[in-house]
Every structure is written in C-alpha cells, then in structure tokens.
NUKOL-987021 format. One record per atom (N, C-alpha, C): x, y, z; residue in three letters; residue number from 1. Coordinates in steps of 0.1 Angstrom, whole numbers, plus 5000, padded with zeros to 4 digits. Example, Ala and Ser with C-alpha at 12.3 -4.5 7.8 and 13.67 -1.06 7.14 Angstrom:
SITE, east, north, up, rest, nr
SITE, 5132, 4943, 5078, ALA, 1 .
SITE, 5123, 4955, 5078, ALA, 1 .
SITE, 5132, 4967, 5078, ALA, 1 .
SITE, 5128, 4978, 5071, SER, 2 .
SITE, 5137, 4989, 5071, SER, 2 .
SITE, 5129, 5000, 5079, SER, 2 .
% end
This chain:
SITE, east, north, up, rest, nr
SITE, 3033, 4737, 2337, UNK, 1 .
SITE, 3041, 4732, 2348, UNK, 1 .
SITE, 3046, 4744, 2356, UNK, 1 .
SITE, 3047, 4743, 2370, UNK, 2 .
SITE, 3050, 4754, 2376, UNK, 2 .
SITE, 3057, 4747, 2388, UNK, 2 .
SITE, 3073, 4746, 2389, UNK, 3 .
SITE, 3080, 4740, 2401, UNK, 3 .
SITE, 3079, 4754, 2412, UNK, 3 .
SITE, 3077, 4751, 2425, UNK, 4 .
SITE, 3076, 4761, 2440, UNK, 4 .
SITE, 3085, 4754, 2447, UNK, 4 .
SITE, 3094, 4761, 2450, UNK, 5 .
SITE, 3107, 4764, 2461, UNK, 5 .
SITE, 3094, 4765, 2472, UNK, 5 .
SITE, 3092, 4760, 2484, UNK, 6 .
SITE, 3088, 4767, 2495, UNK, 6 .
SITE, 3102, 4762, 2509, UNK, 6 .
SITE, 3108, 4775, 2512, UNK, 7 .
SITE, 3114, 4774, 2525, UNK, 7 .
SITE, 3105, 4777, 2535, UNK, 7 .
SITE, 3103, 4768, 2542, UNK, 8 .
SITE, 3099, 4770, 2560, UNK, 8 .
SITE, 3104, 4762, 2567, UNK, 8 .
SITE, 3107, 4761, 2572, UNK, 9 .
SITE, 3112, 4752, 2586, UNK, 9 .
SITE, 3100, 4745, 2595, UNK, 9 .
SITE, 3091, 4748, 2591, UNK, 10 .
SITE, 3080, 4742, 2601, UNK, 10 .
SITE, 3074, 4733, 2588, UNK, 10 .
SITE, 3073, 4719, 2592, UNK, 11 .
SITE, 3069, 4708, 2580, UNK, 11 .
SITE, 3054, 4706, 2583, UNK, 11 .
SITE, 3048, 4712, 2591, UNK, 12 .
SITE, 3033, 4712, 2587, UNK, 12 .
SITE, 3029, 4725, 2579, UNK, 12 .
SITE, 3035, 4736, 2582, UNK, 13 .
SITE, 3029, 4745, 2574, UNK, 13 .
SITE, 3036, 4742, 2558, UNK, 13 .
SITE, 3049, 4743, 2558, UNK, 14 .
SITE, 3052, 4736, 2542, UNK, 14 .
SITE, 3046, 4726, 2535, UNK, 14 .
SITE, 3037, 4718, 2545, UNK, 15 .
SITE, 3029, 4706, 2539, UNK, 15 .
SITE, 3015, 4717, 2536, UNK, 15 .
SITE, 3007, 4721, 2547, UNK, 16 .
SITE, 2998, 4730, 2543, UNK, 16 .
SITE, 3000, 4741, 2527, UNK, 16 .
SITE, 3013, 4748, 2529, UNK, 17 .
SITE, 3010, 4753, 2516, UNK, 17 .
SITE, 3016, 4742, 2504, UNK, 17 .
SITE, 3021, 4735, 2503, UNK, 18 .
SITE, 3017, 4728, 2494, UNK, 18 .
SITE, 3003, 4722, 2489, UNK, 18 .
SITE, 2996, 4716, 2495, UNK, 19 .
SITE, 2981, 4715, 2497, UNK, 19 .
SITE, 2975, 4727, 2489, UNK, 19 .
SITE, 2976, 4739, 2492, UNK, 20 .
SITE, 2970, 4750, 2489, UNK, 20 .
SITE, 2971, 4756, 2470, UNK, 20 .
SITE, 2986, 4753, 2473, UNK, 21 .
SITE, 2991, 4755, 2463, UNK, 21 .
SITE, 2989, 4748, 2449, UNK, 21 .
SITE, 2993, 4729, 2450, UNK, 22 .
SITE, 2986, 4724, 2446, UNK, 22 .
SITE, 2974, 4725, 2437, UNK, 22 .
SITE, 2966, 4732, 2444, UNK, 23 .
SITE, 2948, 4736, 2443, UNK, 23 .
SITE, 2952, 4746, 2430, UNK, 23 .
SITE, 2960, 4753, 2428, UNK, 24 .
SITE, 2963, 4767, 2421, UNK, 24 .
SITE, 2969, 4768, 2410, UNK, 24 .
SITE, 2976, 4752, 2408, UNK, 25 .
SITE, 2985, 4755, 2394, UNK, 25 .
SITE, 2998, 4750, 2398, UNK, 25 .
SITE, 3004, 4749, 2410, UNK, 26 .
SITE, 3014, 4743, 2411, UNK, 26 .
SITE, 3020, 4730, 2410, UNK, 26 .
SITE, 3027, 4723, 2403, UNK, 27 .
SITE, 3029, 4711, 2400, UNK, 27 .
SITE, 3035, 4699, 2404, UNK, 27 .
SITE, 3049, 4708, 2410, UNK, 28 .
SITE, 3063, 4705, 2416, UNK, 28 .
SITE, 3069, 4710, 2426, UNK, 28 .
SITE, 3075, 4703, 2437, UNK, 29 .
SITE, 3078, 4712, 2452, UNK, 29 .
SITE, 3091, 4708, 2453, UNK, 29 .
SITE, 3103, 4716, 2461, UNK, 30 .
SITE, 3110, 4717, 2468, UNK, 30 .
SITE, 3105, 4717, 2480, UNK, 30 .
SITE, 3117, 4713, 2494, UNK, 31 .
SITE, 3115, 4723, 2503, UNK, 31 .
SITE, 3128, 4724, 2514, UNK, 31 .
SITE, 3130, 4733, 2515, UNK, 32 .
SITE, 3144, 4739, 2523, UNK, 32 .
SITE, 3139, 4743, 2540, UNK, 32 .
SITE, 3147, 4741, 2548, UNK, 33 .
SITE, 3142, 4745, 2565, UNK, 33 .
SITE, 3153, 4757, 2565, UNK, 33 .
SITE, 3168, 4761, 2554, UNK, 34 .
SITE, 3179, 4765, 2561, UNK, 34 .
SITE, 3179, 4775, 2552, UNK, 34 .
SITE, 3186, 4784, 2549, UNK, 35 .
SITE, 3194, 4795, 2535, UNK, 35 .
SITE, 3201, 4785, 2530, UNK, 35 .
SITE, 3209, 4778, 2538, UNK, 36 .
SITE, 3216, 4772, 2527, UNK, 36 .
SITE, 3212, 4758, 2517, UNK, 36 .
SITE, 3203, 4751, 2525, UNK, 37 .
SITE, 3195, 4745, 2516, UNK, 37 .
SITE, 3185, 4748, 2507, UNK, 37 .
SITE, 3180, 4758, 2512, UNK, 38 .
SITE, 3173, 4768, 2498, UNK, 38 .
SITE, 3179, 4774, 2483, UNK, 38 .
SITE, 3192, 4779, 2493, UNK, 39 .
SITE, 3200, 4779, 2479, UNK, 39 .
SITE, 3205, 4766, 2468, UNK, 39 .
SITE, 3210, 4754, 2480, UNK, 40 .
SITE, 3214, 4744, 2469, UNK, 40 .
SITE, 3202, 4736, 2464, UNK, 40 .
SITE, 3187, 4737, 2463, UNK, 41 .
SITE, 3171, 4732, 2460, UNK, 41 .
SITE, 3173, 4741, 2447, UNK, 41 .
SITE, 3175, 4755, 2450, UNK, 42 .
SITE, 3172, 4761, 2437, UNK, 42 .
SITE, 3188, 4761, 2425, UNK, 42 .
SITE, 3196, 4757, 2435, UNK, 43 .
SITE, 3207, 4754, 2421, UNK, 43 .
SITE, 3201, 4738, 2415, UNK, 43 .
SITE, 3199, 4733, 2422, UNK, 44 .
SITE, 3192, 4721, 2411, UNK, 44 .
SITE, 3184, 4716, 2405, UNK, 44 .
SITE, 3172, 4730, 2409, UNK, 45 .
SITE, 3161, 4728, 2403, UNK, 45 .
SITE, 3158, 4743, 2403, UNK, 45 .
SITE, 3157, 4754, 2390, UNK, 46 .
SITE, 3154, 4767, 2392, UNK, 46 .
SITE, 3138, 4764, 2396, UNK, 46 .
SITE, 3134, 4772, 2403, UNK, 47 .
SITE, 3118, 4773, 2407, UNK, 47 .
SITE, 3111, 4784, 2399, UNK, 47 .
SITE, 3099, 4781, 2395, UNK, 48 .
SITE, 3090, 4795, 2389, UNK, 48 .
SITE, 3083, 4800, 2396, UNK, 48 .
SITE, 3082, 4799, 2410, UNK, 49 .
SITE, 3077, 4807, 2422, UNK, 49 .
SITE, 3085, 4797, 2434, UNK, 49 .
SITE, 3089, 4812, 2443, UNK, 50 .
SITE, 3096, 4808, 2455, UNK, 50 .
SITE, 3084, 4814, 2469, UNK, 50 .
SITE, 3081, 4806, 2478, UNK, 51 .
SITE, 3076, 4807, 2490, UNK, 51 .
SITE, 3088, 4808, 2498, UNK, 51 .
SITE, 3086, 4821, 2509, UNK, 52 .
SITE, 3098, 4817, 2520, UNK, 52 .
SITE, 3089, 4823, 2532, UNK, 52 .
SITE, 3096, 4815, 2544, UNK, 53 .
SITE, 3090, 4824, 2560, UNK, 53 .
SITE, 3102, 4833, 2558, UNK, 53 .
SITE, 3106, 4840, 2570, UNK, 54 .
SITE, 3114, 4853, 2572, UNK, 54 .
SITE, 3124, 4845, 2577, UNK, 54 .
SITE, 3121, 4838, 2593, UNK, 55 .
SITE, 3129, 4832, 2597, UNK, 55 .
SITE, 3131, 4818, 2599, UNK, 55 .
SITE, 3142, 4816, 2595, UNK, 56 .
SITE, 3145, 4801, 2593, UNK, 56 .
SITE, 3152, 4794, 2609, UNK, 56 .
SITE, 3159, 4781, 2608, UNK, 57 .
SITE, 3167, 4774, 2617, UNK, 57 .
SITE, 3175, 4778, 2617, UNK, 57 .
SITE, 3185, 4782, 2600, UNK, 58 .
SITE, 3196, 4785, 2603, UNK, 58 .
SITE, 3197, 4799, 2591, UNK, 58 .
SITE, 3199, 4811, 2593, UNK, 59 .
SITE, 3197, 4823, 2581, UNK, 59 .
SITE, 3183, 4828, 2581, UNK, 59 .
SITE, 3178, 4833, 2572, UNK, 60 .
SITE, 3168, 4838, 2569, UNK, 60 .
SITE, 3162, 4838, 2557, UNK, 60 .
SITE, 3151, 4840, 2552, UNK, 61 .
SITE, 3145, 4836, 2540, UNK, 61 .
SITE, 3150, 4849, 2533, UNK, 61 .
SITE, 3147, 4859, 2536, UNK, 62 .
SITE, 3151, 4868, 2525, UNK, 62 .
SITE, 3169, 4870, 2519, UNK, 62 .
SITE, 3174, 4865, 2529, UNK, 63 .
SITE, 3191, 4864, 2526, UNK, 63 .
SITE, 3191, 4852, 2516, UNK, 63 .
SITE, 3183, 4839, 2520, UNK, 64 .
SITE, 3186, 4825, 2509, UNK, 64 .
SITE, 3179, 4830, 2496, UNK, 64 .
SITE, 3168, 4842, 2496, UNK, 65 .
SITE, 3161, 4845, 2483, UNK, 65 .
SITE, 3174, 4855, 2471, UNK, 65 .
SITE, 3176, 4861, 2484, UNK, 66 .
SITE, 3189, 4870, 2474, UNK, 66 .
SITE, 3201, 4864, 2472, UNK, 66 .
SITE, 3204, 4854, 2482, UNK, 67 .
SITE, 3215, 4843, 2472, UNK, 67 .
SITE, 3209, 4844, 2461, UNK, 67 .
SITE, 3194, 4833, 2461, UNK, 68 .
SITE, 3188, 4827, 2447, UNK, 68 .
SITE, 3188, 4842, 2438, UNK, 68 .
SITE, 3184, 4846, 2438, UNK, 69 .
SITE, 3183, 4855, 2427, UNK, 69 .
SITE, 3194, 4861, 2421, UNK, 69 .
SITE, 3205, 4862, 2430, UNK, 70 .
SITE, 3216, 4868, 2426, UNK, 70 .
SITE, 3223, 4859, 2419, UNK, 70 .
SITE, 3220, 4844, 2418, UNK, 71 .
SITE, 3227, 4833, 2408, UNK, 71 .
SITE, 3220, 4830, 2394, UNK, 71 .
SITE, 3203, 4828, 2399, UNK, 72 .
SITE, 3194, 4830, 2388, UNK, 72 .
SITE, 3188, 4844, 2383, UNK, 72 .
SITE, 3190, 4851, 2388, UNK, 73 .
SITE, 3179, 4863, 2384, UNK, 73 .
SITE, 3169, 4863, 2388, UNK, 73 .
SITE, 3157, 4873, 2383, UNK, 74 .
SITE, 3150, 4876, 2390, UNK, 74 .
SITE, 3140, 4863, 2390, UNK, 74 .
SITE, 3131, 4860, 2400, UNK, 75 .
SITE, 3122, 4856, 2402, UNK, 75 .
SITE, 3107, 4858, 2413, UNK, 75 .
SITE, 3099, 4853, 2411, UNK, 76 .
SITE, 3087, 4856, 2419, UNK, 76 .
SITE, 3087, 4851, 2430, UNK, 76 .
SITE, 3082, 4859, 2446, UNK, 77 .
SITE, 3084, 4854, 2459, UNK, 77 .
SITE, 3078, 4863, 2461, UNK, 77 .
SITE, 3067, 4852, 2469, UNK, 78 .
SITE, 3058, 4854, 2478, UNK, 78 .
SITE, 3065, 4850, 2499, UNK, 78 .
SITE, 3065, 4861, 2505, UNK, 79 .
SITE, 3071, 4858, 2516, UNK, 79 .
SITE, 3057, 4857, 2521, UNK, 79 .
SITE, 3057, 4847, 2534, UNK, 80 .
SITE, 3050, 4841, 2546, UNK, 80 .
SITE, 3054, 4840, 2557, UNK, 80 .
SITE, 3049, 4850, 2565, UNK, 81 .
SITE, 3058, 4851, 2574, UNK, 81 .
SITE, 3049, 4860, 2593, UNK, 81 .
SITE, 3051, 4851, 2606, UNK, 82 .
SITE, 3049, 4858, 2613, UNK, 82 .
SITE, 3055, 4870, 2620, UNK, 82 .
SITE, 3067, 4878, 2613, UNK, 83 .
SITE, 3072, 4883, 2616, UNK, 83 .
SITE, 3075, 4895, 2608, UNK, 83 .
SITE, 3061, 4902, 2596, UNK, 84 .
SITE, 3061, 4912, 2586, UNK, 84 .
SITE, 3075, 4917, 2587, UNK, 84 .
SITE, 3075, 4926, 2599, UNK, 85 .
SITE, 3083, 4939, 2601, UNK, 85 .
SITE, 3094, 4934, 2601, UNK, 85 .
SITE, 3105, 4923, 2599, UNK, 86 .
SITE, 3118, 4916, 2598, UNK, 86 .
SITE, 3118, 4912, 2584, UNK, 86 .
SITE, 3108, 4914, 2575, UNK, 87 .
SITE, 3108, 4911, 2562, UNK, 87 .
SITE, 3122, 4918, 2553, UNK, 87 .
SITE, 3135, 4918, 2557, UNK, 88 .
SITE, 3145, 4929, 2551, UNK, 88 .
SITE, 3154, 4921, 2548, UNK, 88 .
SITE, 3163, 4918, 2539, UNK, 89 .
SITE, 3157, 4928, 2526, UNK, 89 .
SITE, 3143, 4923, 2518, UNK, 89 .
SITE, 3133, 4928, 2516, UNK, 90 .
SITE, 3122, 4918, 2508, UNK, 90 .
SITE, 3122, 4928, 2494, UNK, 90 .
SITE, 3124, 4922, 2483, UNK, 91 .
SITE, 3114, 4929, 2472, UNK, 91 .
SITE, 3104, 4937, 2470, UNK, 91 .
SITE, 3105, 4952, 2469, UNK, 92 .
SITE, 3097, 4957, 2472, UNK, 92 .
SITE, 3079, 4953, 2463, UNK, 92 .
SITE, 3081, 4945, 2450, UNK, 93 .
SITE, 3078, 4932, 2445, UNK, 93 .
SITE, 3066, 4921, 2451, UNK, 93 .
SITE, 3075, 4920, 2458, UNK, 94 .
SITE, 3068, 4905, 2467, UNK, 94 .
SITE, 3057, 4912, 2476, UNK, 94 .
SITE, 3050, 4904, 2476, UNK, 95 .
SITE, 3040, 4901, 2485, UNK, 95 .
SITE, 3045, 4894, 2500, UNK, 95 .
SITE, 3039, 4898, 2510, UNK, 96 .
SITE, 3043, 4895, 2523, UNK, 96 .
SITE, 3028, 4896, 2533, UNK, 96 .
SITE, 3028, 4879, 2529, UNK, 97 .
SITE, 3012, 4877, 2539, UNK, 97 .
SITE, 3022, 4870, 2552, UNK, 97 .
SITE, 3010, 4875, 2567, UNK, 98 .
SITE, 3014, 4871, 2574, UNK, 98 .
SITE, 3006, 4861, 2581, UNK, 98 .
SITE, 3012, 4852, 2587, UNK, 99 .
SITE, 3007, 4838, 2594, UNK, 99 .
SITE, 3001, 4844, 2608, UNK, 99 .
SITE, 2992, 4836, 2610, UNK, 100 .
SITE, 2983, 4823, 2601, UNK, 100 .
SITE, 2979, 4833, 2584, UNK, 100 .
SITE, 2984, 4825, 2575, UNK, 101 .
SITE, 2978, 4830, 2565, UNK, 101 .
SITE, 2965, 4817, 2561, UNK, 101 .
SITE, 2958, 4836, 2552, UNK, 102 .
SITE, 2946, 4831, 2548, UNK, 102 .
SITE, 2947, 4820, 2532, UNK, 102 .
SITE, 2939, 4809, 2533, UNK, 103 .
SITE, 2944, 4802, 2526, UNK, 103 .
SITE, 2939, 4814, 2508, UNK, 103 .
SITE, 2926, 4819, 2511, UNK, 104 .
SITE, 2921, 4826, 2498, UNK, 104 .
SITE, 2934, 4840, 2493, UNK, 104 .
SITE, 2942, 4841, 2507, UNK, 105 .
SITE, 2952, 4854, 2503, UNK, 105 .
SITE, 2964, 4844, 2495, UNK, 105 .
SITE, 2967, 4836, 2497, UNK, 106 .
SITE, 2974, 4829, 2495, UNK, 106 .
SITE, 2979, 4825, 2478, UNK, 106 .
SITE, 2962, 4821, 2474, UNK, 107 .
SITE, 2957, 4814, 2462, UNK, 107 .
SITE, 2958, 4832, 2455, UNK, 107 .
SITE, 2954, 4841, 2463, UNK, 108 .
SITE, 2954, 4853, 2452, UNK, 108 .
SITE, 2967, 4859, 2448, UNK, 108 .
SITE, 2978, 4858, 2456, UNK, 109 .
SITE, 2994, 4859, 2455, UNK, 109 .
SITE, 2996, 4851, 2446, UNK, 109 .
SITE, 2998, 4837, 2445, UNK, 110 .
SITE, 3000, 4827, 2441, UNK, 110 .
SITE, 2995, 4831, 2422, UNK, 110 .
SITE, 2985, 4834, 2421, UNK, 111 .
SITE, 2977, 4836, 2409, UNK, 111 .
SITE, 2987, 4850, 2405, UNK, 111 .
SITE, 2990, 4860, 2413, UNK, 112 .
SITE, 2994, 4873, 2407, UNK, 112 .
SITE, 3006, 4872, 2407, UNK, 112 .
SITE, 3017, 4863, 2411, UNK, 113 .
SITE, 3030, 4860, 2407, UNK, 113 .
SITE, 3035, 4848, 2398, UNK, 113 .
SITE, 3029, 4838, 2394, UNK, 114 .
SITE, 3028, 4826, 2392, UNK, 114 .
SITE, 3033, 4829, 2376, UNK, 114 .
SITE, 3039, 4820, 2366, UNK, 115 .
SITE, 3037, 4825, 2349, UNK, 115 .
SITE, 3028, 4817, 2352, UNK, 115 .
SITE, 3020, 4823, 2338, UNK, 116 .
SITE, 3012, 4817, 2335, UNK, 116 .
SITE, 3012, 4807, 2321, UNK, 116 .
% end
C-alpha cells in the first residue's frame, strides 16, 4: 500500500498524475488545491509519498510540505512544478521535475522515493 498526497490546483493534471501513478505502485490519493488543505489531508491521513506544484491558489507547496513534515517528520516529495527556480524552500532531497512533465521522469522519481 502506498497512500500519495498530490497538491495541485489544476484538476486535470492531479487527475493525470494520479493515472501515472496508479501505473507505479500507488494505491491511495489525496488531493489539496491550497497549503492549508494539504496540511489538513495529511493530518488525516499521513501520506507515504507527497506530490506538490510550487504554486498553489492559496500558499505554496513547499510552505504546506514544511508544515507537513514539521508535524509528521520526514517524508518523500517529489515537487512538479512550472516554476523550478521558486522551488524554495525544497529539500535538497526531493526531486523537482518540471511541467509538462515526462510521464517516464515521473514513474522514475516515483520508484526512487516511494517505500518499498
């Protein structure tokens, strides 16, 4: 079993990686548009991999990621994002593919952070 947090705000690409993901081992989805609903997804359900974009509707992914981690500890995140260079604060950790991402970069992230 492997539950995925994915934050994006855009509900097609959240549906796309789900889809992708899916394919790779993933079992279970969240999904958050805001920081602050990313943070209360992962108070109610810890995730074993988080997807985030950079920028959200309301906050930012990397701010809702350091909430999350700073309540749970550490965890795996893979950032997606068209905006690399605003990736701050990111893990130096994480992975940071940028959109359009490739669906094969995706599945290879996904594999190299994921438990197994």
């Amino acid at each position: 079993m492997c539950h995925v947090l994915i934050i994006e705000d855009e509900a097609l690409i959240a549906l796309d990686l789900q889809d992708v993901l899916t394919g790779v081992g993933a079992t279970s989805f969240d999904f958050a548009e805001t920081r602050s609903e990313a943070v209360t997804a992962a108070r109610l359900r810890r995730p074993d991999v988080i997807t985030s974009d950079v920028m959200l509707r309301e906050g930012t992914g990397p701010d809702a990621v350091a909430d999350i981690i700073g309540e749970l500890g550490p965890l795996p995140v893979i950032f997606i994002t068209a905006t690399p260079g605003a990736c701050i604060p990111c893990p130096a950790t994480s992975p940071i593919l940028a959109k359009p991402v490739r669906n094969s970069a995706l599945c290879e992230a996904f594999r190299a952070v994921a438990p197994h």
